[in-house]
PyMOL Python script that loads the backbone (N, CA, C, O; Angstrom):
from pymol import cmd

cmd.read_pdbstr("""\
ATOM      1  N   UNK A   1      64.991   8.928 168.018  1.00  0.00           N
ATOM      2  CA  UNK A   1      63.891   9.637 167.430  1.00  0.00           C
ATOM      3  C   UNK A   1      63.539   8.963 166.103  1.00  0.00           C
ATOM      4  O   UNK A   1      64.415   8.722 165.273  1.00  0.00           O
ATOM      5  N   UNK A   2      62.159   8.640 165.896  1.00  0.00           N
ATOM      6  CA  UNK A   2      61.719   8.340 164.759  1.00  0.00           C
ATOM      7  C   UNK A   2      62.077   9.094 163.345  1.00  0.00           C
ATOM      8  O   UNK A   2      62.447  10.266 163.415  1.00  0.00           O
ATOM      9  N   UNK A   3      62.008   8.648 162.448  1.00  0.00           N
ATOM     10  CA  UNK A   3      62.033   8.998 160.937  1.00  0.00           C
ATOM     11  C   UNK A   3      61.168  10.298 160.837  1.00  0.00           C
ATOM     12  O   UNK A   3      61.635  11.422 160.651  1.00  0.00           O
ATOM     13  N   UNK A   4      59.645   9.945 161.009  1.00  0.00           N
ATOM     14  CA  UNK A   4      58.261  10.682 160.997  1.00  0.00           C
ATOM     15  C   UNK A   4      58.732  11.830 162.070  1.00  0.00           C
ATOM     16  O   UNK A   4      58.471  13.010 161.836  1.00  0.00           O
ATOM     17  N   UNK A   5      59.281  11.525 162.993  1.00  0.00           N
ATOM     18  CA  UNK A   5      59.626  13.160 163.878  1.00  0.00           C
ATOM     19  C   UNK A   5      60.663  14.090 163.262  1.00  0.00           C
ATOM     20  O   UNK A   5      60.624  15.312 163.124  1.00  0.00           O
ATOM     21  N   UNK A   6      61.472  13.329 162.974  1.00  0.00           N
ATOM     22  CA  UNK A   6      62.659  13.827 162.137  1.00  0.00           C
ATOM     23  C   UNK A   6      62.334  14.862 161.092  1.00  0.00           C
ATOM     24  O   UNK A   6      62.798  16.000 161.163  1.00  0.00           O
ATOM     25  N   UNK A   7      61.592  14.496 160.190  1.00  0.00           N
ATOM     26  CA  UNK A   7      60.626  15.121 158.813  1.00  0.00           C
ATOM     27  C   UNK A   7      60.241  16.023 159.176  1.00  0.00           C
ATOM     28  O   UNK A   7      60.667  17.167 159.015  1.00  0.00           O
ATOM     29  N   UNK A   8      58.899  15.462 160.025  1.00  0.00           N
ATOM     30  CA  UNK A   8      58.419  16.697 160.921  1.00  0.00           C
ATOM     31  C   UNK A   8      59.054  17.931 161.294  1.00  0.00           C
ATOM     32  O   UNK A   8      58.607  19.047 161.032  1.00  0.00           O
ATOM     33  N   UNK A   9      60.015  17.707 161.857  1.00  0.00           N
ATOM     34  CA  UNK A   9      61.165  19.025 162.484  1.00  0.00           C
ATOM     35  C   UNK A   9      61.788  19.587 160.985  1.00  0.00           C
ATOM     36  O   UNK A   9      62.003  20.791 160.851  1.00  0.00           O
ATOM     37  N   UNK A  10      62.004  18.819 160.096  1.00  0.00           N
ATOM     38  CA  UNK A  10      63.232  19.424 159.180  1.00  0.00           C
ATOM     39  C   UNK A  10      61.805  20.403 158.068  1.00  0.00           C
ATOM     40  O   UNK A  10      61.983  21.367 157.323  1.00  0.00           O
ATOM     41  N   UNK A  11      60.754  19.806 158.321  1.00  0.00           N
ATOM     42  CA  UNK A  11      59.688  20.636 157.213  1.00  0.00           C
ATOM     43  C   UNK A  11      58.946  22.192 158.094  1.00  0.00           C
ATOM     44  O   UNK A  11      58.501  23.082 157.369  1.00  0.00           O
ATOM     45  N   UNK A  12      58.907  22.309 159.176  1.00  0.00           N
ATOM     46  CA  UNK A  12      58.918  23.029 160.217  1.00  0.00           C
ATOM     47  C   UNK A  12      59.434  24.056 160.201  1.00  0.00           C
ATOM     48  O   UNK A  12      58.913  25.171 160.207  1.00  0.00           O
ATOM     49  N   UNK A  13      61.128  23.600 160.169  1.00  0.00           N
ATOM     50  CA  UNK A  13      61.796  24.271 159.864  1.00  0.00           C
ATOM     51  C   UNK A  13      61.851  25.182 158.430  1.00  0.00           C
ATOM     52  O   UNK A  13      61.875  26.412 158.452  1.00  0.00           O
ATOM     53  N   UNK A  14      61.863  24.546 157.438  1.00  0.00           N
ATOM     54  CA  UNK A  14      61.828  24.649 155.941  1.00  0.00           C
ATOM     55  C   UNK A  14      60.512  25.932 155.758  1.00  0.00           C
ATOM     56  O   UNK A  14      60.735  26.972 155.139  1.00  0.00           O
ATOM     57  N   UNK A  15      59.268  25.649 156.357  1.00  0.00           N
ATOM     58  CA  UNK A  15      58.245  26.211 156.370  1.00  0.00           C
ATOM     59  C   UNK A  15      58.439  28.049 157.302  1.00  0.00           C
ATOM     60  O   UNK A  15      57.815  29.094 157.116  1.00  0.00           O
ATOM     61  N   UNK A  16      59.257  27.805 158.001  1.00  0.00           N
ATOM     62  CA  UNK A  16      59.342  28.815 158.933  1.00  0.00           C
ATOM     63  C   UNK A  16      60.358  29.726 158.458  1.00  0.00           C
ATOM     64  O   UNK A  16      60.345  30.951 158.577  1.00  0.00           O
ATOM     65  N   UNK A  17      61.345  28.923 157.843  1.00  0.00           N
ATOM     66  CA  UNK A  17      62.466  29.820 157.021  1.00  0.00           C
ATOM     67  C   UNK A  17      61.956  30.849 155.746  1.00  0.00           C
ATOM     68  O   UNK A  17      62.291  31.992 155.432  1.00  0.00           O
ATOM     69  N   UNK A  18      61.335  30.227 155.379  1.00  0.00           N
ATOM     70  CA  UNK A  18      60.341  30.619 153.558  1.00  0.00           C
ATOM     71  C   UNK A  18      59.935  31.878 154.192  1.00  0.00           C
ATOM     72  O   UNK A  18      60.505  32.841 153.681  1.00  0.00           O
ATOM     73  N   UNK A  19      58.823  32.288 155.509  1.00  0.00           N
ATOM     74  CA  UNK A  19      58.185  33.108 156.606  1.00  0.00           C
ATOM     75  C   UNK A  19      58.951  33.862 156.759  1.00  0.00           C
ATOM     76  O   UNK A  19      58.718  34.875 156.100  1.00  0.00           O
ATOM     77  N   UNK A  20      60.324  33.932 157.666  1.00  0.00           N
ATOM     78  CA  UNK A  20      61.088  34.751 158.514  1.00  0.00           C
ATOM     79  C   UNK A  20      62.154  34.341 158.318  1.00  0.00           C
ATOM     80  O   UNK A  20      62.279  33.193 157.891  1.00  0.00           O
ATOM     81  N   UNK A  21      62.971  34.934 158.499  1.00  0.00           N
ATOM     82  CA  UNK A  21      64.469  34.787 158.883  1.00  0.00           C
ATOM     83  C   UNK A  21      64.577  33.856 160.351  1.00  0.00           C
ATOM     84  O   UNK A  21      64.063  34.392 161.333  1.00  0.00           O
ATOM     85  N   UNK A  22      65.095  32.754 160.512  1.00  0.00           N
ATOM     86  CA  UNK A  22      65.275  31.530 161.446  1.00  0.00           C
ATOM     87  C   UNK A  22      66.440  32.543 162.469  1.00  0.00           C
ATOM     88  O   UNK A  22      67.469  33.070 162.045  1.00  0.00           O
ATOM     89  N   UNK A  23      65.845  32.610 164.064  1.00  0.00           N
ATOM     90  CA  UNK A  23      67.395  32.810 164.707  1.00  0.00           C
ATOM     91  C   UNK A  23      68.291  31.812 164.481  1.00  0.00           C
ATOM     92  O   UNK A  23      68.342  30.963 163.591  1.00  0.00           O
ATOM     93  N   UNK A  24      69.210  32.106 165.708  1.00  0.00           N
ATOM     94  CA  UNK A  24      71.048  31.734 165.542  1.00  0.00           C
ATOM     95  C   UNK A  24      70.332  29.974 166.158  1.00  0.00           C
ATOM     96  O   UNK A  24      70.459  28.940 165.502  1.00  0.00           O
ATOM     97  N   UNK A  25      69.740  30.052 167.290  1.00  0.00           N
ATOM     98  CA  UNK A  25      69.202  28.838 167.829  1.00  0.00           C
ATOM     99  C   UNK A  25      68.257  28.164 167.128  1.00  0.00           C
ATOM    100  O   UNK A  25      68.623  26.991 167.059  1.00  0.00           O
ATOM    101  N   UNK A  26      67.376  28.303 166.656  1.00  0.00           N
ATOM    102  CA  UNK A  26      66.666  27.724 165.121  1.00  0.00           C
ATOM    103  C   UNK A  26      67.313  27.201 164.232  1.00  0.00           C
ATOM    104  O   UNK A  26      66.958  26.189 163.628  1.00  0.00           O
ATOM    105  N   UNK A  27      68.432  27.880 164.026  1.00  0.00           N
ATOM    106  CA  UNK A  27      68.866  27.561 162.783  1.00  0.00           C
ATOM    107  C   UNK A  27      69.876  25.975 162.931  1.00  0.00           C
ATOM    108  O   UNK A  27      70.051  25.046 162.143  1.00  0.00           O
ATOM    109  N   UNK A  28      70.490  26.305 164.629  1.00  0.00           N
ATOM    110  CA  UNK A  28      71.602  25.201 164.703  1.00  0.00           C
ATOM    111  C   UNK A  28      70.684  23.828 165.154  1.00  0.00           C
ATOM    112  O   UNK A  28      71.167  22.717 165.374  1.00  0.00           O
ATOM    113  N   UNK A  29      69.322  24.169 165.230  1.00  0.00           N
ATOM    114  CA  UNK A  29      68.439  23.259 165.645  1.00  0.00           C
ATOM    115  C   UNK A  29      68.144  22.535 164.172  1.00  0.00           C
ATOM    116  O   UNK A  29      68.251  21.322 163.988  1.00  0.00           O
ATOM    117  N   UNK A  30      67.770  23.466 163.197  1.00  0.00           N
ATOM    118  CA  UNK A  30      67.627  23.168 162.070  1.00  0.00           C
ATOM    119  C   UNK A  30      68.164  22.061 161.400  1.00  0.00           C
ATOM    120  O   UNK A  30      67.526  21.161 160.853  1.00  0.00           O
ATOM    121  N   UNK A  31      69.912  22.242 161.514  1.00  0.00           N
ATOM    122  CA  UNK A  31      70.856  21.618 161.069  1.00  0.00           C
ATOM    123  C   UNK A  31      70.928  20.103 162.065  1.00  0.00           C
ATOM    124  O   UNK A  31      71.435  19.049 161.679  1.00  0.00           O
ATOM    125  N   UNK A  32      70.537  20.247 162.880  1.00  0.00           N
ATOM    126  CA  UNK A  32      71.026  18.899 163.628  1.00  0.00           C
ATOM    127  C   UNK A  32      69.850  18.363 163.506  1.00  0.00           C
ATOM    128  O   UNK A  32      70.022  17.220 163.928  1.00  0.00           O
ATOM    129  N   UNK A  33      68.393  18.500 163.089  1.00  0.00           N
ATOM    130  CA  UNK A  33      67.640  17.505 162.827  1.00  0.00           C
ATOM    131  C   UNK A  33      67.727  17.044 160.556  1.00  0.00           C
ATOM    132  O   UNK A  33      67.435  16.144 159.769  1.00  0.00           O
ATOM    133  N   UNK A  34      68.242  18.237 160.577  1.00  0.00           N
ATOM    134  CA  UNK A  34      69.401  17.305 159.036  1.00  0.00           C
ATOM    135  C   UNK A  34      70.172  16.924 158.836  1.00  0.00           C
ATOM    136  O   UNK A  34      70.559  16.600 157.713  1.00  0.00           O
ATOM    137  N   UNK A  35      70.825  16.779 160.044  1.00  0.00           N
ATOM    138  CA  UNK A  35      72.492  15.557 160.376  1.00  0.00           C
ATOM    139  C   UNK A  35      71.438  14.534 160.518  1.00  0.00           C
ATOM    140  O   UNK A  35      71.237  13.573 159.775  1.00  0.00           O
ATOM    141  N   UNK A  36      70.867  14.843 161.463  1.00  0.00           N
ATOM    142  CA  UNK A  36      70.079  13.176 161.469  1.00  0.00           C
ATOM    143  C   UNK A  36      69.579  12.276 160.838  1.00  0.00           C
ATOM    144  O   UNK A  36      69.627  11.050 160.933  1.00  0.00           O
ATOM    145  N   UNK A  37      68.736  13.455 159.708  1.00  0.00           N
ATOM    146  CA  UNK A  37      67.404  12.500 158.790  1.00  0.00           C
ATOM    147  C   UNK A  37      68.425  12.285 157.797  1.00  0.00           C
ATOM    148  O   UNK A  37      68.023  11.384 157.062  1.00  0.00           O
ATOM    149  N   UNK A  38      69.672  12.733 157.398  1.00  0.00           N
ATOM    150  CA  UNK A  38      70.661  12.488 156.775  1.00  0.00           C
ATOM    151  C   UNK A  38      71.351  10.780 157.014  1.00  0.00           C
ATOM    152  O   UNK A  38      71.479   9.904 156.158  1.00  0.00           O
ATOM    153  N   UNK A  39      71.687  10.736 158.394  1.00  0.00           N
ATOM    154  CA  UNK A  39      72.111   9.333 159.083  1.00  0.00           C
ATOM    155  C   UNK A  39      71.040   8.130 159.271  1.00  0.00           C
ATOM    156  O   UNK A  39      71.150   6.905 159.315  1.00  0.00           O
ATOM    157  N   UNK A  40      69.771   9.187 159.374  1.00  0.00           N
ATOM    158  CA  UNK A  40      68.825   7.913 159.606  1.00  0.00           C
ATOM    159  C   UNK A  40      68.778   7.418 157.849  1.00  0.00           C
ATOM    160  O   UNK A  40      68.425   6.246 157.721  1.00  0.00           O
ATOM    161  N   UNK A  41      69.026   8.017 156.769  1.00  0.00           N
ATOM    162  CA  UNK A  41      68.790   7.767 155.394  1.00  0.00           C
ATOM    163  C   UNK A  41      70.059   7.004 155.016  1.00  0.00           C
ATOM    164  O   UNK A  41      70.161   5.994 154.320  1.00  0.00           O
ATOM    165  N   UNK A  42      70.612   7.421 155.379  1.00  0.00           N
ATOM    166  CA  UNK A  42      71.971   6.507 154.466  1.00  0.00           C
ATOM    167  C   UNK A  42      72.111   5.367 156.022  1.00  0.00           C
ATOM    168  O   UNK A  42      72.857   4.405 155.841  1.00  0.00           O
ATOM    169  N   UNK A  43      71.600   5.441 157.115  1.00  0.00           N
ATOM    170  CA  UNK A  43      71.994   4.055 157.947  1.00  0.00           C
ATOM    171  C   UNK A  43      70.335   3.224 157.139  1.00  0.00           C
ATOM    172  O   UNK A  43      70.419   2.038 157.458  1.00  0.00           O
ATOM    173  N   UNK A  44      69.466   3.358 156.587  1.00  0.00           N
ATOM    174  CA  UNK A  44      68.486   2.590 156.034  1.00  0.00           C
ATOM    175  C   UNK A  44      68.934   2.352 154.852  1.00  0.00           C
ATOM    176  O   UNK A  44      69.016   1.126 154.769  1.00  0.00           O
ATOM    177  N   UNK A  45      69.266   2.820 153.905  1.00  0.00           N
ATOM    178  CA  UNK A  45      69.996   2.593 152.766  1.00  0.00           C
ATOM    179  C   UNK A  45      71.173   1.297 152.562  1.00  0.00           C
ATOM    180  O   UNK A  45      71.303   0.444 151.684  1.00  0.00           O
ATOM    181  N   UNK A  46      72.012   1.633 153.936  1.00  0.00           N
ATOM    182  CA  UNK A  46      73.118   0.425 153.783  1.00  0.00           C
ATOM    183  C   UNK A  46      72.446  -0.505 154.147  1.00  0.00           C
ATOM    184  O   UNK A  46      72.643  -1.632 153.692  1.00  0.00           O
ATOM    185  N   UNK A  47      71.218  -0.172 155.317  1.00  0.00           N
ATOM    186  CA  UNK A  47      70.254  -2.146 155.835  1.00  0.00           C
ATOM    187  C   UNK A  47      69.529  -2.517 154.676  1.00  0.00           C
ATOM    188  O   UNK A  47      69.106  -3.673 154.669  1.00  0.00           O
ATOM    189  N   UNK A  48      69.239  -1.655 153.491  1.00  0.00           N
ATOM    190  CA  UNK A  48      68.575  -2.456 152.426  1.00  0.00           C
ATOM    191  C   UNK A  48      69.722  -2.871 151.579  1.00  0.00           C
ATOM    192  O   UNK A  48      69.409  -3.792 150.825  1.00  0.00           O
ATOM    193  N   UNK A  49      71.272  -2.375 151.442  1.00  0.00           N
ATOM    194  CA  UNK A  49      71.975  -2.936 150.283  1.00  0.00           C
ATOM    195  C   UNK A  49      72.791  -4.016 150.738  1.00  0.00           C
ATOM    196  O   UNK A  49      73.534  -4.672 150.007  1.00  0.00           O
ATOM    197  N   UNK A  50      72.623  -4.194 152.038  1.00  0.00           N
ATOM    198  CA  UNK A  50      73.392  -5.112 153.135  1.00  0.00           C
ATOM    199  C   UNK A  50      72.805  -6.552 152.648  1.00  0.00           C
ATOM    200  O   UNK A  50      73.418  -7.618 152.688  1.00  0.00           O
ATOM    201  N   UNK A  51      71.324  -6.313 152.125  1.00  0.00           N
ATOM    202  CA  UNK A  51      70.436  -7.903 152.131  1.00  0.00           C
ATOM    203  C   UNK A  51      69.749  -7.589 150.850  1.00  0.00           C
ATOM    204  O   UNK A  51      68.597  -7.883 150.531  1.00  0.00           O
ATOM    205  N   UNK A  52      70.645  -6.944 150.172  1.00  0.00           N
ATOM    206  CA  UNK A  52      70.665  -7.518 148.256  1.00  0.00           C
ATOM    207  C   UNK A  52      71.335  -8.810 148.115  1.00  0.00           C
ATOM    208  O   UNK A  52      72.545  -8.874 148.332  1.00  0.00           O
ATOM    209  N   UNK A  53      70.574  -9.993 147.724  1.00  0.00           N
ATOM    210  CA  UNK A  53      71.483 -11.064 146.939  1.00  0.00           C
ATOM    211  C   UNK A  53      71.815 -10.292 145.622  1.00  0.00           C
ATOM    212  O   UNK A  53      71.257  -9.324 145.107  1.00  0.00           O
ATOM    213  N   UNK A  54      73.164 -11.205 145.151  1.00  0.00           N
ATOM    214  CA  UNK A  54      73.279 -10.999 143.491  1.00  0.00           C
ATOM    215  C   UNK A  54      73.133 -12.671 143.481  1.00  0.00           C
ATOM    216  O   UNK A  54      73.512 -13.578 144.222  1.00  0.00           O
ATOM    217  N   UNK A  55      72.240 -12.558 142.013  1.00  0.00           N
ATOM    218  CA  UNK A  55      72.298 -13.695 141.315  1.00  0.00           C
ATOM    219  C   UNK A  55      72.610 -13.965 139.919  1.00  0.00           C
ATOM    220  O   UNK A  55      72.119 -13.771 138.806  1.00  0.00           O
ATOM    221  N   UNK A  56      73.392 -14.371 140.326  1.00  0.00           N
ATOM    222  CA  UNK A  56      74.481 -14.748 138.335  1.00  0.00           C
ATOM    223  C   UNK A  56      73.572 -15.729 137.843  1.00  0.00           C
ATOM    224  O   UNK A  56      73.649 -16.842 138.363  1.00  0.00           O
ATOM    225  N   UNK A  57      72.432 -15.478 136.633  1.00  0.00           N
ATOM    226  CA  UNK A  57      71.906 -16.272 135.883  1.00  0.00           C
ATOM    227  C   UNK A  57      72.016 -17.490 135.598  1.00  0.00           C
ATOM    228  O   UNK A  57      71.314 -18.483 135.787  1.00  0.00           O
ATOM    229  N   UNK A  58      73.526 -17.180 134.850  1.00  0.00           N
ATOM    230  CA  UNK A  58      74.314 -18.065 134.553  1.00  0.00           C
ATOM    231  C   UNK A  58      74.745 -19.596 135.310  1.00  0.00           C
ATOM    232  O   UNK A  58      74.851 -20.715 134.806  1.00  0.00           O
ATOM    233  N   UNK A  59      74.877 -19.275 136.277  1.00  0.00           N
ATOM    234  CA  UNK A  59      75.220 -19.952 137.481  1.00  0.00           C
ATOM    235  C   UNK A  59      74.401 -20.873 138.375  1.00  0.00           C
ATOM    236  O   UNK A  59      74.827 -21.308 139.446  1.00  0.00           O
ATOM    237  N   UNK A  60      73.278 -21.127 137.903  1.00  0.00           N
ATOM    238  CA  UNK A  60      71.948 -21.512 138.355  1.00  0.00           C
ATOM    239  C   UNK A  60      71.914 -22.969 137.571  1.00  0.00           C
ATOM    240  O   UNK A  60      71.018 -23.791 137.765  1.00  0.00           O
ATOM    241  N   UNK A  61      72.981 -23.166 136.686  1.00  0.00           N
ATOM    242  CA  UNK A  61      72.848 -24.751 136.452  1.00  0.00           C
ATOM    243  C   UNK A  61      73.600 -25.659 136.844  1.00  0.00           C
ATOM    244  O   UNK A  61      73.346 -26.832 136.572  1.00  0.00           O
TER     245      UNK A  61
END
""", "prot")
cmd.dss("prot")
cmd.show_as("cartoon", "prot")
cmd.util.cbc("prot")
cmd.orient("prot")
């Protein structure tokens, strides 16, 4: 599942909670599309710190 679906579901949710009280099945639905956007964030996070160079200034002569 995409990022953009992910959001989608977790603001849905967020929006519907504020409204009503979420059932027992809503709610565990709730949570598992914020395990996700959770994993999809920190698995994008490590592919951007994965392909950080460091460059020592210094070291360039």
């Amino acid at each position: 599942m995409e990022m953009k679906e992910i959001i989608k579901k977790v603001n849905y949710y967020a929006a519907e909670s504020k409204k009503r009280e979420l059932t027992q099945e809503e709610q565990l639905d709730r949570q598992k599309y914020r395990q996700m956007y959770l994993e999809k964030f920190r698995s994008q996070v490590r592919g951007h710190l994965d392909n950080i160079k460091i460059v020592d200034g210094n070291k360039l002569n």
